[in-house]
C-alpha positions in Angstrom: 14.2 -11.5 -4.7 13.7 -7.7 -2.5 11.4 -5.7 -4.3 13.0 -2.4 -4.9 12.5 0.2 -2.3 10.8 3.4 -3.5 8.8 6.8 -1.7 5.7 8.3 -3.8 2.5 10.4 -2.8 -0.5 8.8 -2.9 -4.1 10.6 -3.6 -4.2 11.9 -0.6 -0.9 13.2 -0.1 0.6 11.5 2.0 4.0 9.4 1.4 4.1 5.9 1.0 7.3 3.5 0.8 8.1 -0.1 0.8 8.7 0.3 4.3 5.3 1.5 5.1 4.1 -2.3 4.4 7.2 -4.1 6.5 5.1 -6.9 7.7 2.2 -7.0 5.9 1.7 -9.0 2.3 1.5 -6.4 -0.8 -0.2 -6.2 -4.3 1.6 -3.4 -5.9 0.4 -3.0 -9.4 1.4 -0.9 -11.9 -1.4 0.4 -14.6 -1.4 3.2 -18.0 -3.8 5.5 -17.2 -6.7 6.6 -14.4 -10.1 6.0 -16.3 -9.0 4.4 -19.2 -11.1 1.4 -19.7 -8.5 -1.3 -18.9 -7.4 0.4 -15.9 -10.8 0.7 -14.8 -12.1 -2.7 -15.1 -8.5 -3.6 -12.9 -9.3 -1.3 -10.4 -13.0 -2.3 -10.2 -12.1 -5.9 -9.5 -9.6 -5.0 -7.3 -12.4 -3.2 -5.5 -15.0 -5.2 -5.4 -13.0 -8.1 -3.9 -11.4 -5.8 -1.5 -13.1 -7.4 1.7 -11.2 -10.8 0.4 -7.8 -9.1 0.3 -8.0 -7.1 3.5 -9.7 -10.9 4.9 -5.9 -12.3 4.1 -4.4 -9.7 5.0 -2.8 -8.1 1.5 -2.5 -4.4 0.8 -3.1 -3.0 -2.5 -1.0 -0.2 -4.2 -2.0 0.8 -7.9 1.0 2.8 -9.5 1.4 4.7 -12.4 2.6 8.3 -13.8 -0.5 9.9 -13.1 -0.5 12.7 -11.1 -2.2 12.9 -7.1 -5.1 14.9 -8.5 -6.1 12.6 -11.2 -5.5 9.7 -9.0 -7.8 11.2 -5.8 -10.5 11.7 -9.1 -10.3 7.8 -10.3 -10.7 6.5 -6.7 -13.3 8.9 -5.3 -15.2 8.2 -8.8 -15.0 4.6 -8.4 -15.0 4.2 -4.4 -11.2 2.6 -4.8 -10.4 1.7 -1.0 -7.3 1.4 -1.4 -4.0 3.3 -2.0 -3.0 5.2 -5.7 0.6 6.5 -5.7 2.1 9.0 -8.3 5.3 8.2 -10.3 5.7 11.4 -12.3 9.3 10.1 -12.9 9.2 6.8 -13.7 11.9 5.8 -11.2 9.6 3.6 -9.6 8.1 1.7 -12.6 11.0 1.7 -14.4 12.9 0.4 -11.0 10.4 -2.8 -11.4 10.6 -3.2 -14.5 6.9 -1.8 -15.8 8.6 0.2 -18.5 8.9 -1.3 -22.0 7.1 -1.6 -25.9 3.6 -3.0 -25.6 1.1 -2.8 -28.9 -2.2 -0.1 -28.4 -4.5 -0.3 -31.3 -1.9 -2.2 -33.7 0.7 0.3 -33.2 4.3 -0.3 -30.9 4.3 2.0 -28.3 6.7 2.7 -25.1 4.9 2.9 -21.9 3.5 1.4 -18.8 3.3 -2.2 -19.1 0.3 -3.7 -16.9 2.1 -5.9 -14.4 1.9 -6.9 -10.7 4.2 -8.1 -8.0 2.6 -10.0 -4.5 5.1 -9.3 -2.3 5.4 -11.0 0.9 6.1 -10.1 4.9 10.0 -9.8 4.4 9.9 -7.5 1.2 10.6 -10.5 -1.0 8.4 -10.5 -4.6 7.2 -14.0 -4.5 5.3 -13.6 -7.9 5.7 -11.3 -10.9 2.7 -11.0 -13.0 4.2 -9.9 -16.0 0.7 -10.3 -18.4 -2.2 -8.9 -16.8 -5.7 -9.5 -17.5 -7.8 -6.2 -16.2 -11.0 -8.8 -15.7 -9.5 -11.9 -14.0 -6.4 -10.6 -12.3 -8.1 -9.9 -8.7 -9.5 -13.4 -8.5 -5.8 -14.8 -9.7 -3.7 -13.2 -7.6 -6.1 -14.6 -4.5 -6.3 -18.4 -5.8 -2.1 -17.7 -6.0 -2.5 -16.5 -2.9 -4.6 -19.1 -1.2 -2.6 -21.9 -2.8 0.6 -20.6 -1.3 -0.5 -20.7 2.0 
């Protein structure tokens, strides 16, 4: 299946589509909130296996609804290395389906729903990750990865 196209601003301003990755493999994950502890310990990971992704080649895109300043705070706070777009709309999120009920501290609640897609040279999502683990995800996505190729 083609991931949906889509153009955002990352935390440094600059636009960033679908297109922009055309022949490279993507990680685009969608997250709540900048410095929240969940999205934190996701990011970290991310992070600090960074030299693994970039050693196979995947880019990794963090999205959610927070805006370019509060993204260009969370990665210069954390040394993120890689990109942070803004969805102030939703379009995006909602477009891959990262929209829905989730529970928060026993309560239903409509929001961001922490998923992934690794999408591969062509544009096509070759895995959904529709439950998300913040401390193990990095690590699964690679072994996916890995056992794909």
């Amino acid at each position: 299946m083609k991931a949906p196209d889509f153009t955002l601003t990352d935390q440094n301003g600059k636009e960033h589509s679908l297109s922009s990755y055309a022949g490279s493999w993507l990680l685009l994950y969608f997250y709540p909130k900048d410095n929240t502890p969940g999205c934190t310990k996701e990011a970290c990971a991310f992070r600090d296996m960074w030299i693994e992704y970039k050693k196979r080649g995947i880019n990794v895109v963090g999205i959610s609804k927070d805006s370019i300043q509060s993204h260009k705070k969370f990665a210069e706070g954390y040394k993120l290395p890689f990109t942070l777009l803004s969805d102030p709309s939703g379009e995006t999120i909602m477009a891959f389906s990262a929209w829905g009920d989730k529970k928060f501290m026993g309560k239903l609640i409509t929001g961001i729903l922490r998923k992934s897609y690794l999408i591969n040279t062509n544009g096509d999502i070759v895995k959904e990750y529709p439950h998300v683990t913040p401390d193990t995800h990095a690590e699964e996505i690679l072994r996916d990865f890995d056992a794909m190729q």
